[in-house]
PyMOL Python script that loads the backbone (N, CA, C, O; Angstrom):
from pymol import cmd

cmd.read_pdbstr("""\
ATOM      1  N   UNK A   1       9.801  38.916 -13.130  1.00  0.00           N
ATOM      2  CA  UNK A   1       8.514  39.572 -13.168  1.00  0.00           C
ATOM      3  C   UNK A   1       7.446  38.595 -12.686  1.00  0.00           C
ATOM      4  O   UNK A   1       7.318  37.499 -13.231  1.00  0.00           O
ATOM      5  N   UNK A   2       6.630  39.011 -11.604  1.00  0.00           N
ATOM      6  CA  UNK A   2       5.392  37.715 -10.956  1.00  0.00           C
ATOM      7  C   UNK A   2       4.112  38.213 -11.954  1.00  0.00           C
ATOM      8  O   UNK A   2       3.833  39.331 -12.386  1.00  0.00           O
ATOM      9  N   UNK A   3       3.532  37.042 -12.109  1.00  0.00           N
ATOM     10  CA  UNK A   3       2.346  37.178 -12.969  1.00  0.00           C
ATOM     11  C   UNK A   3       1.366  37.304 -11.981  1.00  0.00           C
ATOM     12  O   UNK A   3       1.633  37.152 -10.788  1.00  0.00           O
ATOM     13  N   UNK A   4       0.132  37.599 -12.440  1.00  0.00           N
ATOM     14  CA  UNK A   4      -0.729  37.483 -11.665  1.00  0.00           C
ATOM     15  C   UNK A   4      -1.322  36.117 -11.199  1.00  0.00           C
ATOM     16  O   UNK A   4      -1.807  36.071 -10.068  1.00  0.00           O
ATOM     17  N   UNK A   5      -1.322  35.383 -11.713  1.00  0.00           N
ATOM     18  CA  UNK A   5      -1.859  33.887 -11.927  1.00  0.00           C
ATOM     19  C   UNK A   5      -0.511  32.791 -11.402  1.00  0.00           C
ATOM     20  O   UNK A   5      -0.525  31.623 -11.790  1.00  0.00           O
ATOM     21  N   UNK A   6       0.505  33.253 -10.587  1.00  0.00           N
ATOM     22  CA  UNK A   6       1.589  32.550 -10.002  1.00  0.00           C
ATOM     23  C   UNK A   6       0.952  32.491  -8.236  1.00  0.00           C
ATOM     24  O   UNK A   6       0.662  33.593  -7.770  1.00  0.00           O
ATOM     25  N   UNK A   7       0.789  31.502  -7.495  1.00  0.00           N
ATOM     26  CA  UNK A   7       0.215  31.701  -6.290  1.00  0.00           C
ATOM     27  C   UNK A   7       1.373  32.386  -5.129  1.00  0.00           C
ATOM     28  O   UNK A   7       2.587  32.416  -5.327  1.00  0.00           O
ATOM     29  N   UNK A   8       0.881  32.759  -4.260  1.00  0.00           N
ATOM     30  CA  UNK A   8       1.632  33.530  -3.231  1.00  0.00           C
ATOM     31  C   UNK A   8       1.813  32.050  -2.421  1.00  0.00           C
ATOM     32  O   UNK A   8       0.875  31.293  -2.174  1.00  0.00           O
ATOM     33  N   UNK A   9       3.251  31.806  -2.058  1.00  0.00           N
ATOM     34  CA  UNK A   9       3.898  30.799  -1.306  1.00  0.00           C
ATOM     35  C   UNK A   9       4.719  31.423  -0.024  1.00  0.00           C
ATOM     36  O   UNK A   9       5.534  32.345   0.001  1.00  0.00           O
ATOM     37  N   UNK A  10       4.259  30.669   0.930  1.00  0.00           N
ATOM     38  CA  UNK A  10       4.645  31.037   2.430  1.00  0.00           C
ATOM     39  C   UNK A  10       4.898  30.115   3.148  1.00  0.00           C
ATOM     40  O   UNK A  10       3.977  29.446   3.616  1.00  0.00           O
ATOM     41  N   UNK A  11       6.250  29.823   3.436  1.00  0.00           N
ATOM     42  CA  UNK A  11       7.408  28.570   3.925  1.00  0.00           C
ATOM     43  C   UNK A  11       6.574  28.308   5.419  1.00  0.00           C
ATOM     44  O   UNK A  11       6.394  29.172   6.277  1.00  0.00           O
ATOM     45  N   UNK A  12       6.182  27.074   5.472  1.00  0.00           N
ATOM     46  CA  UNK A  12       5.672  26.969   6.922  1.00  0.00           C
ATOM     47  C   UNK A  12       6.543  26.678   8.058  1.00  0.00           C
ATOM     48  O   UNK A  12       6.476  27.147   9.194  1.00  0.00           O
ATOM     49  N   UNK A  13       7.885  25.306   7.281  1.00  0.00           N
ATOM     50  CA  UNK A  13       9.104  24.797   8.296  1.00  0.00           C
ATOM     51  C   UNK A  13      10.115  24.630   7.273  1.00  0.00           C
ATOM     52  O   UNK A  13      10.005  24.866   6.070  1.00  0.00           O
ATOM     53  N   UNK A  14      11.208  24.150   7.972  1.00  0.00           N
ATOM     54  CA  UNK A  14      12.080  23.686   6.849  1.00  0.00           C
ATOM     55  C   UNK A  14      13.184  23.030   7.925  1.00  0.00           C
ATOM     56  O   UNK A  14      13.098  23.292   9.124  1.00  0.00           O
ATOM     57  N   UNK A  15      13.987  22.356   7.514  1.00  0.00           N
ATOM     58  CA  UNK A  15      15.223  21.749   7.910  1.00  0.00           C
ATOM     59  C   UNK A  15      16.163  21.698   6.701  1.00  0.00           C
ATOM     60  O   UNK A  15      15.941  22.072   5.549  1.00  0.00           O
ATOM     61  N   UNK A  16      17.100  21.231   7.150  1.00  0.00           N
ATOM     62  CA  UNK A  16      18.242  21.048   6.166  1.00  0.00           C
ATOM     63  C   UNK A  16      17.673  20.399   4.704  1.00  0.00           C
ATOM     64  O   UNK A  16      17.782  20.816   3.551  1.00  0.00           O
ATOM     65  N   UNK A  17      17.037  19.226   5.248  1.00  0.00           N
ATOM     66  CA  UNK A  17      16.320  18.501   3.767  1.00  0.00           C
ATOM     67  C   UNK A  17      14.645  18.791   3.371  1.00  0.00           C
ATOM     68  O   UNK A  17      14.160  18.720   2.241  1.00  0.00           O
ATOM     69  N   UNK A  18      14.021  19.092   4.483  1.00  0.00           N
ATOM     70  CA  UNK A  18      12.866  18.858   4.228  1.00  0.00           C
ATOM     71  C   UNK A  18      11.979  20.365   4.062  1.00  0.00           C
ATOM     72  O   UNK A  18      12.371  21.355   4.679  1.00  0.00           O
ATOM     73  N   UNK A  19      11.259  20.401   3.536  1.00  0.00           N
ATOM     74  CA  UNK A  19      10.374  21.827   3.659  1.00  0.00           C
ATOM     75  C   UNK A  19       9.001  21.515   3.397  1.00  0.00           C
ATOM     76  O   UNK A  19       8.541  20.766   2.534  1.00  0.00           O
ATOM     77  N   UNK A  20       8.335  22.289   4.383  1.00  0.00           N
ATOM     78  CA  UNK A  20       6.632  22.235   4.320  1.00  0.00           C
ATOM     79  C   UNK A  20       6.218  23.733   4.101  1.00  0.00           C
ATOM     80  O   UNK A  20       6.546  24.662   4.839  1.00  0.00           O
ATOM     81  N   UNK A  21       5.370  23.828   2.859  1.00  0.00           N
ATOM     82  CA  UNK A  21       5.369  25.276   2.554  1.00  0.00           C
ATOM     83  C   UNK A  21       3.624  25.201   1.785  1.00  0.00           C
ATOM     84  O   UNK A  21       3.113  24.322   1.091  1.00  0.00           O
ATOM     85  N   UNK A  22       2.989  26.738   2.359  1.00  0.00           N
ATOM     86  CA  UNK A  22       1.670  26.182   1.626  1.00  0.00           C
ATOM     87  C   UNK A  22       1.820  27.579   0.483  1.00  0.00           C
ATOM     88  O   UNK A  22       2.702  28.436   0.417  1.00  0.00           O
ATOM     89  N   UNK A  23       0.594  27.386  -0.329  1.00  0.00           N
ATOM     90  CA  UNK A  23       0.455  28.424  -1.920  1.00  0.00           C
ATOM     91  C   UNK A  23      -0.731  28.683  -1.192  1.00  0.00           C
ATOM     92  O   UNK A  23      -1.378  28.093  -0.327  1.00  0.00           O
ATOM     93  N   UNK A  24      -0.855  30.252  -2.106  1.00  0.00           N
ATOM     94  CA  UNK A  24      -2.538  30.519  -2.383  1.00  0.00           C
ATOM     95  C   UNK A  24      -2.662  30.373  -3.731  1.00  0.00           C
ATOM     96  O   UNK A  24      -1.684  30.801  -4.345  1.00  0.00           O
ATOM     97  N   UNK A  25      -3.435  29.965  -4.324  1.00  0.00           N
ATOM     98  CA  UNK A  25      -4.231  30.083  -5.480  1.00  0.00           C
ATOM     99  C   UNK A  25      -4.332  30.944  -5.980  1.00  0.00           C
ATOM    100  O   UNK A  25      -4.230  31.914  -5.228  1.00  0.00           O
ATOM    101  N   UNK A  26      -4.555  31.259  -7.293  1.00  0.00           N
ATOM    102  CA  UNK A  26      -5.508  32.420  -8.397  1.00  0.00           C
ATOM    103  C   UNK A  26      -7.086  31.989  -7.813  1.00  0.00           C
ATOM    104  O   UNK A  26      -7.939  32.707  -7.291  1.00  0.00           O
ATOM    105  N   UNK A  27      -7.103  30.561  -8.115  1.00  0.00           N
ATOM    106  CA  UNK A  27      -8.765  30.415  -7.533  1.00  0.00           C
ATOM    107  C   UNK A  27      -9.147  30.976  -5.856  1.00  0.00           C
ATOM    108  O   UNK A  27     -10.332  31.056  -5.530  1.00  0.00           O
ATOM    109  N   UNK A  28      -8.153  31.305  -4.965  1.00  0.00           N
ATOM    110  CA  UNK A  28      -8.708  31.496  -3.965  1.00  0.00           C
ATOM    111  C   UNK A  28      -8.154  30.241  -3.401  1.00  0.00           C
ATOM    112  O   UNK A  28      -7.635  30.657  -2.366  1.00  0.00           O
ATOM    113  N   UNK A  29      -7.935  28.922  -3.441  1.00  0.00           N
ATOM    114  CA  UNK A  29      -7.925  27.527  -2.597  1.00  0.00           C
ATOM    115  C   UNK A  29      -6.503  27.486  -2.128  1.00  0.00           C
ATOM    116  O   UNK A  29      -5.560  27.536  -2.918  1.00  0.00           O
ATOM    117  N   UNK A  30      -6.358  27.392  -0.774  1.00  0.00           N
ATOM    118  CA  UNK A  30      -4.967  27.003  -0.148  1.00  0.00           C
ATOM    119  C   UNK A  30      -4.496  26.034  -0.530  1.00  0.00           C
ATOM    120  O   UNK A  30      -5.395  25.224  -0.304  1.00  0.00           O
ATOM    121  N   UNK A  31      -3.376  25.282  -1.144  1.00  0.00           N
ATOM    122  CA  UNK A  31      -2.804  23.851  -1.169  1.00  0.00           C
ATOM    123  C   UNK A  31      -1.295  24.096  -0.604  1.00  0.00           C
ATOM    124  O   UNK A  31      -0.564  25.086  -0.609  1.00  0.00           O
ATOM    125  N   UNK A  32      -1.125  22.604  -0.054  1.00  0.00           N
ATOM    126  CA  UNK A  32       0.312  22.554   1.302  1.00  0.00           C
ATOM    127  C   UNK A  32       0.948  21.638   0.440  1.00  0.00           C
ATOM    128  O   UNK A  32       0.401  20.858  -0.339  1.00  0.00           O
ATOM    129  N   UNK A  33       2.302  21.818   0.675  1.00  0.00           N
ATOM    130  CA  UNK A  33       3.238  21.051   0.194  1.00  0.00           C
ATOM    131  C   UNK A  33       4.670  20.194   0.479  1.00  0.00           C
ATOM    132  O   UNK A  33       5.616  20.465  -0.260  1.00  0.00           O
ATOM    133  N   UNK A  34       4.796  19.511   1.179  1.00  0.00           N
ATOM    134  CA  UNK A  34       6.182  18.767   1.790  1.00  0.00           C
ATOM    135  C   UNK A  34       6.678  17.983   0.987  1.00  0.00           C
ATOM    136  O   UNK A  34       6.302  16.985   0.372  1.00  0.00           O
ATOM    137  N   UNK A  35       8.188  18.970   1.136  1.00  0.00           N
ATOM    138  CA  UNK A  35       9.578  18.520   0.206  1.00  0.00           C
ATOM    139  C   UNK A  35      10.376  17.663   0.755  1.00  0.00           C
ATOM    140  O   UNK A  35      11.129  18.094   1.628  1.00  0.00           O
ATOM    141  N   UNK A  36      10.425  16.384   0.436  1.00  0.00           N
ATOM    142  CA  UNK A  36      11.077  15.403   0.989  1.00  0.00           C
ATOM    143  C   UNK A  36      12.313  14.603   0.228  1.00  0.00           C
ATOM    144  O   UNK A  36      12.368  13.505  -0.326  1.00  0.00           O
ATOM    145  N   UNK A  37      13.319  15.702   0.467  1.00  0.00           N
ATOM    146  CA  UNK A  37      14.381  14.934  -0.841  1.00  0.00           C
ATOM    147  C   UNK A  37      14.134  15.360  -1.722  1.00  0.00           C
ATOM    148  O   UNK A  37      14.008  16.573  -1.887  1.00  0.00           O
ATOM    149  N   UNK A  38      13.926  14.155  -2.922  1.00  0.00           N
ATOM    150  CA  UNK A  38      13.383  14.206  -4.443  1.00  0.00           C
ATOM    151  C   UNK A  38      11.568  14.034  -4.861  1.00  0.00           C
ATOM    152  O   UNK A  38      10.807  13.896  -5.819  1.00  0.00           O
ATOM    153  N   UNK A  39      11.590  14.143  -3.599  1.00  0.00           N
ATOM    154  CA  UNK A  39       9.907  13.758  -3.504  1.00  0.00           C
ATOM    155  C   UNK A  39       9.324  15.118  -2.996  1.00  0.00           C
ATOM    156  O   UNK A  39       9.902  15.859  -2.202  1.00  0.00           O
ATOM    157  N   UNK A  40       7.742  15.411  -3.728  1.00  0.00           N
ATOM    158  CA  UNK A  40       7.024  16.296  -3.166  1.00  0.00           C
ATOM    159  C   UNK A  40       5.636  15.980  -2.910  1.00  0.00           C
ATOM    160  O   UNK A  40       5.105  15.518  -3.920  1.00  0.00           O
ATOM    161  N   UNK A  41       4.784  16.075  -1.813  1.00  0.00           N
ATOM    162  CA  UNK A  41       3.824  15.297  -1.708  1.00  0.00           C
ATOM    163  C   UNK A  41       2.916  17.122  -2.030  1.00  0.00           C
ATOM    164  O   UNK A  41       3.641  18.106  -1.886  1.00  0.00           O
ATOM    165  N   UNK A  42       1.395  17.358  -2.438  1.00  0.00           N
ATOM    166  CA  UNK A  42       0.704  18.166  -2.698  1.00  0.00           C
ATOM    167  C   UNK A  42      -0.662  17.517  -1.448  1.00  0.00           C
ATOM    168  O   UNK A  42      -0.806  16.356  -1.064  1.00  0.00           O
ATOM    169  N   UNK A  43      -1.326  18.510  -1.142  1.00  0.00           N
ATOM    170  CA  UNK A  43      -2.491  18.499  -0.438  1.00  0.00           C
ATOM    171  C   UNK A  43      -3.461  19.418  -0.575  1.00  0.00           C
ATOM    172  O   UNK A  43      -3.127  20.589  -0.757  1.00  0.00           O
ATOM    173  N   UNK A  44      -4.515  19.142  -0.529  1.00  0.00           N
ATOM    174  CA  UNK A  44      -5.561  20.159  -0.841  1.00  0.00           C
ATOM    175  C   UNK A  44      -5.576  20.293   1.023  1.00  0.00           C
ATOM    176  O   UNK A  44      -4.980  19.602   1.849  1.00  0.00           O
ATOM    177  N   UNK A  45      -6.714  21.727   1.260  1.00  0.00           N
ATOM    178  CA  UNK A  45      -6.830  21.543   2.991  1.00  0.00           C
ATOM    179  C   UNK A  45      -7.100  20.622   3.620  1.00  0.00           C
ATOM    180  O   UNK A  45      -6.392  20.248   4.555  1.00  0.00           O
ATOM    181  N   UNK A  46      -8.411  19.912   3.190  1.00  0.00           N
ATOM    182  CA  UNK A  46      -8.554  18.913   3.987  1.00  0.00           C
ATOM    183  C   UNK A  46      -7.777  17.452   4.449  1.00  0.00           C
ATOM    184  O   UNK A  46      -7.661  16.992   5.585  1.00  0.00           O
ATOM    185  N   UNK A  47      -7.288  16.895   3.138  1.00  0.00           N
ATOM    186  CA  UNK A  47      -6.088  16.242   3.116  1.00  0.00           C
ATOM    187  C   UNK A  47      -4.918  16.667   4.173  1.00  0.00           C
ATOM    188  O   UNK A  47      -4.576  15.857   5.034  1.00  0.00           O
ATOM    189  N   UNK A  48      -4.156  18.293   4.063  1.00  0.00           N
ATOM    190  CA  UNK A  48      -3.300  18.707   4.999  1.00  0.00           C
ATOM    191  C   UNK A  48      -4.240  18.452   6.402  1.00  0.00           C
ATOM    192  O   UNK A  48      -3.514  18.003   7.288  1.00  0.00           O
ATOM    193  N   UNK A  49      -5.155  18.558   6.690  1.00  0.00           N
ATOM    194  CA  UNK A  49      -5.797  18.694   8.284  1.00  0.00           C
ATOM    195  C   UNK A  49      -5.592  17.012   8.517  1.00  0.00           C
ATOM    196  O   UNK A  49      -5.231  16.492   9.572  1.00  0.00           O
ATOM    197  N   UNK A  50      -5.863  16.433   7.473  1.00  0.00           N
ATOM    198  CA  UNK A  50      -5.964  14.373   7.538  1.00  0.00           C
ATOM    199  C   UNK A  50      -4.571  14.495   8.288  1.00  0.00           C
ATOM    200  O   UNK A  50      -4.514  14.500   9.518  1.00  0.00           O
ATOM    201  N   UNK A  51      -3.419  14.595   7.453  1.00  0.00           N
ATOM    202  CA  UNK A  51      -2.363  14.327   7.482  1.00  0.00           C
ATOM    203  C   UNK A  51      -1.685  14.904   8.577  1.00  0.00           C
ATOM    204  O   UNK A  51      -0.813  14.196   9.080  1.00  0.00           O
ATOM    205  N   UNK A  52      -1.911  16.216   9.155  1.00  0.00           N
ATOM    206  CA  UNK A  52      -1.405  16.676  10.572  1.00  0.00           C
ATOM    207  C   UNK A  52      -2.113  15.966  11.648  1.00  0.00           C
ATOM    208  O   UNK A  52      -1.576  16.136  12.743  1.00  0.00           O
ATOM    209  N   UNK A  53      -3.304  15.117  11.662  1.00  0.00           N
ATOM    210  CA  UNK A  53      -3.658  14.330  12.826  1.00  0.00           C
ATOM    211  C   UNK A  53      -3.116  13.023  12.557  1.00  0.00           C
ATOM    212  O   UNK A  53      -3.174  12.280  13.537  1.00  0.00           O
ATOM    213  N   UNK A  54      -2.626  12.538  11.559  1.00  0.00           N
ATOM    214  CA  UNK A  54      -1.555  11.551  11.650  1.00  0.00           C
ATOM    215  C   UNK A  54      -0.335  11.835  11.768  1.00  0.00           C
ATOM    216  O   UNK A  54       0.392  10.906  12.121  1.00  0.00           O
ATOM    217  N   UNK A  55       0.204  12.986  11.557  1.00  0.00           N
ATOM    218  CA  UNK A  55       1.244  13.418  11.860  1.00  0.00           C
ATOM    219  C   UNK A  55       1.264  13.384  13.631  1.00  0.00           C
ATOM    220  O   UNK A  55       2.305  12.964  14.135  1.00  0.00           O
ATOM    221  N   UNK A  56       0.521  13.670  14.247  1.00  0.00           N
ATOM    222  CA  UNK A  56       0.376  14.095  15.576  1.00  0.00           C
ATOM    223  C   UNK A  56       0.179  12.654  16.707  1.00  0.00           C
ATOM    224  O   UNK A  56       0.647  12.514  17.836  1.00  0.00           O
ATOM    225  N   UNK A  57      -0.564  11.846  16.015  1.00  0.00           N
ATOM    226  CA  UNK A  57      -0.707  10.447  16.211  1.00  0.00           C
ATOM    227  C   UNK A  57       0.589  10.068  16.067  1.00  0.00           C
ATOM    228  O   UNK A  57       0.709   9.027  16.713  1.00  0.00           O
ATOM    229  N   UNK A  58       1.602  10.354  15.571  1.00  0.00           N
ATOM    230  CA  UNK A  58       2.796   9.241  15.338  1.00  0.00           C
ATOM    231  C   UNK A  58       3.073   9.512  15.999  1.00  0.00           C
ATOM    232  O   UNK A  58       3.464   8.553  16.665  1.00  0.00           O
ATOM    233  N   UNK A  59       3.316  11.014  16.825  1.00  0.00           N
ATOM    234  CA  UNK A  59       4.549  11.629  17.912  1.00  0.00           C
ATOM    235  C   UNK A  59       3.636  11.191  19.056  1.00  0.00           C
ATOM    236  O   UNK A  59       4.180  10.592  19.984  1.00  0.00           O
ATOM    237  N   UNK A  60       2.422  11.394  19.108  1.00  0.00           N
ATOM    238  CA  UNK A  60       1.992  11.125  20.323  1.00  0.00           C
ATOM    239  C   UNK A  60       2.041   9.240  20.800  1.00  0.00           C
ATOM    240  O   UNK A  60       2.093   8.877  21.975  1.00  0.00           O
ATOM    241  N   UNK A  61       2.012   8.309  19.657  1.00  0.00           N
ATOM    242  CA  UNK A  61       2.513   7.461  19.807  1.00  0.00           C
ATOM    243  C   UNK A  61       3.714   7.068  20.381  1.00  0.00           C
ATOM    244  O   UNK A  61       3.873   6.648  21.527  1.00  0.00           O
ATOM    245  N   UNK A  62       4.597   7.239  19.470  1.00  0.00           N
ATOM    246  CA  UNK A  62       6.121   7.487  19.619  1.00  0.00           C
ATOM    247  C   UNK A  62       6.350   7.763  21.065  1.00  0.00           C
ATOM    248  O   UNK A  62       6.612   6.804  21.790  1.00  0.00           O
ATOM    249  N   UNK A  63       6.285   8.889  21.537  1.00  0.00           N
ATOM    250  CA  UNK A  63       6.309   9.125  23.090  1.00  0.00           C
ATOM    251  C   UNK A  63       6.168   7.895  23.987  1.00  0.00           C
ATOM    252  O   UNK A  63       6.959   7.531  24.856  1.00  0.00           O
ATOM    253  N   UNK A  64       4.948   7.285  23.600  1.00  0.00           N
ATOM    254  CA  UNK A  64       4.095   6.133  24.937  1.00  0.00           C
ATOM    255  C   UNK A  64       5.088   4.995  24.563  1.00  0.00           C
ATOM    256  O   UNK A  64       4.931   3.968  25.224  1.00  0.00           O
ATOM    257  N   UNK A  65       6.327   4.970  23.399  1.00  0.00           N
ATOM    258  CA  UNK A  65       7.216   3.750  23.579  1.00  0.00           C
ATOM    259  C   UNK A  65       8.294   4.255  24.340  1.00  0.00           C
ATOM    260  O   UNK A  65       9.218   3.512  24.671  1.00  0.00           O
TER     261      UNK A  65
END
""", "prot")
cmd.dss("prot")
cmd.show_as("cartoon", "prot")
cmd.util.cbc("prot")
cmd.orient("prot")
């Protein structure tokens, strides 16, 4: 039975180990989440927007080696 106050979760990626999936809130506020193993890191939006331009920086790095 879903409560009302359980957030709506919508899988963004996934691989064998890893999953990036964001919630909605009861309050209304999006938060993102990547499953890494035994580890789960939480983000509010702005944090997730930080973290996808470092995410994007590594690959675009990565490439120029």
């Amino acid at each position: 039975m879903s409560n009302a106050m359980d957030p709506k979760t919508e899988t963004i990626a996934e691989t064998d180990n890893y999953m990036a999936w964001q919630a909605e809130e009861p309050d209304g506020e999006t938060t993102y989440h990547l499953e890494l193993n035994n580890v789960t890191l939480h983000f509010f939006t702005e944090e997730w927007e930080e973290f996808l331009q470092l995410a994007r920086a590594i690959i675009r790095d990565a490439d120029g080696r």
